[in-house]
VOPAGU-2260 file (C-alpha; in pm, 1 decimal, decimal comma):
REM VOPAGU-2260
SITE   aa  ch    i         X         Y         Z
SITE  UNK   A    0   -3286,9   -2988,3    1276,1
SITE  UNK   A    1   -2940,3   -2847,9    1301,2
SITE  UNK   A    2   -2635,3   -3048,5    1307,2
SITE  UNK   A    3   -2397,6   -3029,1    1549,2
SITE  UNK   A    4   -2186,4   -2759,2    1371,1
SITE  UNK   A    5   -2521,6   -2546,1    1334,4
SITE  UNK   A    6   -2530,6   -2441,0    1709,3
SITE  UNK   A    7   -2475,4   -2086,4    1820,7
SITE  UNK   A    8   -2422,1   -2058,2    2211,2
SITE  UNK   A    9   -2526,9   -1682,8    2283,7
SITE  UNK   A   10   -2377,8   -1550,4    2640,6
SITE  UNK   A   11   -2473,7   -1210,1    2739,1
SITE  UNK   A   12   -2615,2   -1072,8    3076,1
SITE  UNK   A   13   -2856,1    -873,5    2913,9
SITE  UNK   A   14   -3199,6   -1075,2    2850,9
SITE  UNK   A   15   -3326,7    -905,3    2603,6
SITE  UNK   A   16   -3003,8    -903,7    2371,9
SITE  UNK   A   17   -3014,9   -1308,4    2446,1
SITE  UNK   A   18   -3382,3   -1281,8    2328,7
SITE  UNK   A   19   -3299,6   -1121,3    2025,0
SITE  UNK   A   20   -2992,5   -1269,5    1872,8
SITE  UNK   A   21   -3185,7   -1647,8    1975,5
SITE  UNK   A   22   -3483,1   -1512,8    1729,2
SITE  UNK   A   23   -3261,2   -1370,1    1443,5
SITE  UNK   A   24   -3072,8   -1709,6    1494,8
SITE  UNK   A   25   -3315,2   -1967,0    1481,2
SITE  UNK   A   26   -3530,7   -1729,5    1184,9
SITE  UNK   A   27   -3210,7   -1831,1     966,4
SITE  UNK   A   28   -3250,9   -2196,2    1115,7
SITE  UNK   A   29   -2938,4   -2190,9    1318,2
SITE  UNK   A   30   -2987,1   -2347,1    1650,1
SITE  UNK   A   31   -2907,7   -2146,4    1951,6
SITE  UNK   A   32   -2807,5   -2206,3    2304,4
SITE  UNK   A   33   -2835,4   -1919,4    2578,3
SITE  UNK   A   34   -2676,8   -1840,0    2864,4
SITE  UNK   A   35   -2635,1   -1525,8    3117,3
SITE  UNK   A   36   -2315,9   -1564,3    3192,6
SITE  UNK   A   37   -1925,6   -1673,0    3098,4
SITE  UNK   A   38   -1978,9   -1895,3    3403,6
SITE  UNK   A   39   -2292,3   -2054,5    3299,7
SITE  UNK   A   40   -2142,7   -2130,4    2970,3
SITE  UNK   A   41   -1814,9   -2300,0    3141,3
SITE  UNK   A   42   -2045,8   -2476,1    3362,3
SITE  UNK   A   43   -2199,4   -2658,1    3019,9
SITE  UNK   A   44   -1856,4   -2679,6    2856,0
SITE  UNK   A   45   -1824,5   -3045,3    2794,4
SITE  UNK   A   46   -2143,9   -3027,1    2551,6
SITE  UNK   A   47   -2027,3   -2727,7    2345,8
SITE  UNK   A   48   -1713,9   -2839,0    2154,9
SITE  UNK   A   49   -1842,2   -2833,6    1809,1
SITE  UNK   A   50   -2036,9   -2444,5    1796,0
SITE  UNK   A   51   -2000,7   -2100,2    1784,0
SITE  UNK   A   52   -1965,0   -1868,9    2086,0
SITE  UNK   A   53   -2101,3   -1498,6    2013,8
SITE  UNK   A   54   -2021,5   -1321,6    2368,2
SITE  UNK   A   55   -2053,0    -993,7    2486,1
SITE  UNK   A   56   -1734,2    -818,3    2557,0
SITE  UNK   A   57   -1807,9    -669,1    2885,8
SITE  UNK   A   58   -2017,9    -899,1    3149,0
SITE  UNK   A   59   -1999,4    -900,9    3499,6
SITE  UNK   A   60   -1808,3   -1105,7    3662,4
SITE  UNK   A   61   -1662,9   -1346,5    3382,0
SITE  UNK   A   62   -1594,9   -1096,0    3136,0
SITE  UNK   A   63   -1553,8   -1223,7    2734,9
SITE  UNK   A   64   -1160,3   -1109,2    2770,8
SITE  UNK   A   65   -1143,4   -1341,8    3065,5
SITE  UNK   A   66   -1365,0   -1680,5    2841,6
SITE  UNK   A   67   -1171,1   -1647,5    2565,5
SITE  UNK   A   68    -856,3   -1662,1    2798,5
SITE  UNK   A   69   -1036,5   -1962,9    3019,5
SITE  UNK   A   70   -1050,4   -2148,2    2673,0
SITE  UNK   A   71    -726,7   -2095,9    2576,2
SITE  UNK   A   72    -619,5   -2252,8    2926,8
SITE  UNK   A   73    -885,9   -2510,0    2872,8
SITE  UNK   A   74    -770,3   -2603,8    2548,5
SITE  UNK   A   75   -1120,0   -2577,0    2399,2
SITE  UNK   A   76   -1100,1   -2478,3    1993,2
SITE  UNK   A   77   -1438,7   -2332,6    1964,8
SITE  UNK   A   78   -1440,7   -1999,2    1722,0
SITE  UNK   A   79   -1541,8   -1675,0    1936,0
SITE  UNK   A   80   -1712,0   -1377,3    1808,1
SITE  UNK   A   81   -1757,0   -1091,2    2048,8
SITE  UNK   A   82   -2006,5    -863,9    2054,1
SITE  UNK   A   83   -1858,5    -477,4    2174,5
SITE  UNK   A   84   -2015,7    -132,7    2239,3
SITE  UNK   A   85   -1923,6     175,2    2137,4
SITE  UNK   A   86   -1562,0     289,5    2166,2
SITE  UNK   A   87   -1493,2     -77,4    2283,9
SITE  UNK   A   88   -1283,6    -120,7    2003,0
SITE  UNK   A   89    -933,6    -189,0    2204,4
SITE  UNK   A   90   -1123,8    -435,6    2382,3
SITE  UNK   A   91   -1240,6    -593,7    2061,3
SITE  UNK   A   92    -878,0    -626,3    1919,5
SITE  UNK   A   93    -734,4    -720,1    2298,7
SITE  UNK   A   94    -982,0   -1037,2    2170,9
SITE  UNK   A   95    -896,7   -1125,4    1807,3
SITE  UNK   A   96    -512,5   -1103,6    1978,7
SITE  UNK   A   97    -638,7   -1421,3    2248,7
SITE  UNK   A   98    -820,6   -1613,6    1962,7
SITE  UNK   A   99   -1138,5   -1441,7    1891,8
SITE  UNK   A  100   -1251,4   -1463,4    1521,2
SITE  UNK   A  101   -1447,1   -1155,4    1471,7
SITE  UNK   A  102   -1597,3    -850,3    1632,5
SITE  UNK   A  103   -1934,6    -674,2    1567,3
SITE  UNK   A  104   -2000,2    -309,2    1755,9
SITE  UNK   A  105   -2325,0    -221,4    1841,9
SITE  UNK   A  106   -2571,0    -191,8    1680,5
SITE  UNK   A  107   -2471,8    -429,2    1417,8
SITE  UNK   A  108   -2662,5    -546,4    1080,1
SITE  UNK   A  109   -2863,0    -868,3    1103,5
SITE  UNK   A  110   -2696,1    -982,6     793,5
SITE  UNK   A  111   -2333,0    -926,0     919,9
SITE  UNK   A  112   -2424,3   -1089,2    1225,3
SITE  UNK   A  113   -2538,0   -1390,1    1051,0
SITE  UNK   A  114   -2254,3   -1357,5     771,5
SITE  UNK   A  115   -2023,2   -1407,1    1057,5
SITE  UNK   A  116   -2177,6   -1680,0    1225,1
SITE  UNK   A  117   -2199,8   -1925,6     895,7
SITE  UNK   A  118   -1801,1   -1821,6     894,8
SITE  UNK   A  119   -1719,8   -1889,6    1239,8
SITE  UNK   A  120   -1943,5   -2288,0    1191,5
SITE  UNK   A  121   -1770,5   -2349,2     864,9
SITE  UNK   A  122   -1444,0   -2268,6    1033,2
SITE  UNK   A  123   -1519,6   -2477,6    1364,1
SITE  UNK   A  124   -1572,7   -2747,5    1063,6
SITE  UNK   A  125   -1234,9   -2755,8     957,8
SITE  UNK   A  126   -1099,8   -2723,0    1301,4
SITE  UNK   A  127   -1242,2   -3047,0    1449,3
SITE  UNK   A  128   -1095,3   -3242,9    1131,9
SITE  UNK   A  129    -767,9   -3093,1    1225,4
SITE  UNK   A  130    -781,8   -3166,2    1617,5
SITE  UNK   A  131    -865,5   -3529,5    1552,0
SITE  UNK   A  132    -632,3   -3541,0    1300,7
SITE  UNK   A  133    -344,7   -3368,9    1534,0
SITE  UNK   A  134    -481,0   -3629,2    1834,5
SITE  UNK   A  135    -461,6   -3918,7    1641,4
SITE  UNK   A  136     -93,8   -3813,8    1479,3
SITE  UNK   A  137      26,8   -3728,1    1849,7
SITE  UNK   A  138    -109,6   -4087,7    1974,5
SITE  UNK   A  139     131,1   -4191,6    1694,7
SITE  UNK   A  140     443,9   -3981,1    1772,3
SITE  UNK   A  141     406,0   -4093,7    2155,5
SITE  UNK   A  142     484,0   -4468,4    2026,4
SITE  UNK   A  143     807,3   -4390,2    1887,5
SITE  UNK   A  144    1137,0   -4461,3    2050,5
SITE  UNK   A  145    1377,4   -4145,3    2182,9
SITE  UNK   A  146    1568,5   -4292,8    1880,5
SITE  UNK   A  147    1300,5   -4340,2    1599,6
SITE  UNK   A  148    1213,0   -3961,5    1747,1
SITE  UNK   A  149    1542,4   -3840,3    1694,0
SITE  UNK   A  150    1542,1   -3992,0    1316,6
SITE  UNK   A  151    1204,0   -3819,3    1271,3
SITE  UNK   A  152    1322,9   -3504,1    1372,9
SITE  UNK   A  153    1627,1   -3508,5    1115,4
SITE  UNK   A  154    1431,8   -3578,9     819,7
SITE  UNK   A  155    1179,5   -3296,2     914,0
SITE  UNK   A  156    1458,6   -3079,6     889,4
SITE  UNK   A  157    1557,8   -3242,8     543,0
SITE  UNK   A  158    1817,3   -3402,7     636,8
SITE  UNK   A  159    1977,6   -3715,1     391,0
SITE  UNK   A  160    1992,7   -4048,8     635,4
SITE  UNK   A  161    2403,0   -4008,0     590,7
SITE  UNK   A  162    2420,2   -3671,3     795,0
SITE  UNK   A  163    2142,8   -3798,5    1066,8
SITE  UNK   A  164    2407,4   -4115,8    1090,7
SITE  UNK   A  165    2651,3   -3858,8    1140,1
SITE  UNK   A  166    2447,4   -3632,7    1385,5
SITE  UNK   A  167    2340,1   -3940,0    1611,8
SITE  UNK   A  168    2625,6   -4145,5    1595,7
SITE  UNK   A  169    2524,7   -4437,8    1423,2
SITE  UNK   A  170    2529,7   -4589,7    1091,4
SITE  UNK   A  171    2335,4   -4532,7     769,1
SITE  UNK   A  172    2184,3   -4872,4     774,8
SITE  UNK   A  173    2096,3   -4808,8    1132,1
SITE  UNK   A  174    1910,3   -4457,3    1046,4
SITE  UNK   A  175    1708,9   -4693,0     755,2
SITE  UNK   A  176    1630,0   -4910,1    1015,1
SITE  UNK   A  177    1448,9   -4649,4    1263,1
SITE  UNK   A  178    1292,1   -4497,2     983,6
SITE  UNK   A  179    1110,7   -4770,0     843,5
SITE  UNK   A  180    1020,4   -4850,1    1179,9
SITE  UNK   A  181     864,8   -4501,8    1262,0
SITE  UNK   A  182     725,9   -4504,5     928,8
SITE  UNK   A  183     491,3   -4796,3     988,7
SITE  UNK   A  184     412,4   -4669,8    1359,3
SITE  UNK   A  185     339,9   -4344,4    1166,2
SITE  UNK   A  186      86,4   -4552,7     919,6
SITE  UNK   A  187     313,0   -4249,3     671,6
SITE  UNK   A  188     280,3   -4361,1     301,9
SITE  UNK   A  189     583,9   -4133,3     198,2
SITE  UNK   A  190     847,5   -3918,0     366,0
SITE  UNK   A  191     617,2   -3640,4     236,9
SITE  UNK   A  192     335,1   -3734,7     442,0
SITE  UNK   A  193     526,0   -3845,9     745,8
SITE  UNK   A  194     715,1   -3479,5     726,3
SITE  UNK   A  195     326,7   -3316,0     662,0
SITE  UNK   A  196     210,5   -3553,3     997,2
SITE  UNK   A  197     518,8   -3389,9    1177,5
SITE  UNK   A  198     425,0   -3037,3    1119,4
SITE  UNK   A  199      96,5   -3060,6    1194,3
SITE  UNK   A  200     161,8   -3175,7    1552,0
SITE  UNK   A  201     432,0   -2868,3    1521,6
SITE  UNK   A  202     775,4   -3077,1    1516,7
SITE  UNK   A  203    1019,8   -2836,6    1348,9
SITE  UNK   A  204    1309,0   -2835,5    1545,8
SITE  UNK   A  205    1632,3   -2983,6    1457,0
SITE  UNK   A  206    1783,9   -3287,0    1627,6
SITE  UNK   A  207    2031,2   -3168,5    1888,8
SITE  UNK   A  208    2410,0   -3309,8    1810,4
């Protein structure tokens, strides 16, 4: 049986296409969901968070432009490869630029369909360990103090605890203080890992003076 990272959720309006890819799918023992439209899909969305999406391109109604874009509002980190006719190439491209992995014209190789797919589930793989990873760091950050927040953001720019002092108008001791607070709410081993925490969740400014 496939795991959860094995499933494939095929939307296309075009039956016979959904038929097709499902078959070539499952032959290679990759489970498959179908669906006829975008709206289908969203309809199932709280089920699908660790997959695949291959979509076509152009669908009535909720087009794959307009999914990928409904994800990104959504929030939903799900890898997207879209599926484009002829001379749809702009099209394909308009969707690696929103977030779509890859792009396949018709007609396309069996092989480089399913190439791409065991791509797209290794790289949803990696993803989900990074988005619980980034949820549990930001359930962290959200504990500090505006101070302890402040300290954080001065050594993440590699700043020495004297010049953070300085910037925040405290003392050196002080600064020690707050970070070995914010260390232990950060369950950080090492400056290194509490500066690695802090980029993952994207913290790179510098404190403001």
């Amino acid at each position: 049986m496939a795991s959860d990272q094995e499933l494939v959720h095929v939307i296309d309006d075009d039956e016979a296409v959904r038929e097709s890819l499902s078959f070539l799918l499952r032959t290679a023992k990759i489970g498959v969901q179908t669906y006829p439209s975008a709206e289908a899909f969203l309809g199932a969305l709280p089920d699908v968070r660790s997959s695949c999406i291959i979509t076509d391109v152009r669908m009535p109604g909720v087009s794959g432009i307009d999914l990928l874009r409904r994800l990104r509002e959504l929030k939903v980190v799900v890898p997207v490869i879209v599926i484009t006719g002829h001379g749809d190439v702009p099209l394909a491209v308009e969707a690696m630029k929103i977030g779509a992995v890859d792009f396949l014209e018709k007609p396309f190789d069996d092989e480089v369909l399913l190439a791409s797919v065991r791509s797209a589930l290794k790289l949803q793989g990696g993803q989900s360990k990074r988005e619980t990873q980034r949820a549990e760091i930001e359930g962290r950050l959200a504990a500090l103090s505006s101070r302890e927040r402040d300290v954080l953001n001065g050594l993440v720019a590699g700043r020495a605890n004297k010049v953070i002092a300085y910037d925040l108008g405290i003392s050196p001791r002080t600064v020690e203080i707050y970070r070995a607070n914010l260390m232990n709410k950060m369950q950080a081993g090492s400056l290194s890992e509490l500066v690695r925490m802090a980029l993952i969740t994207g913290i790179t400014e510098t404190p403001g003076k």
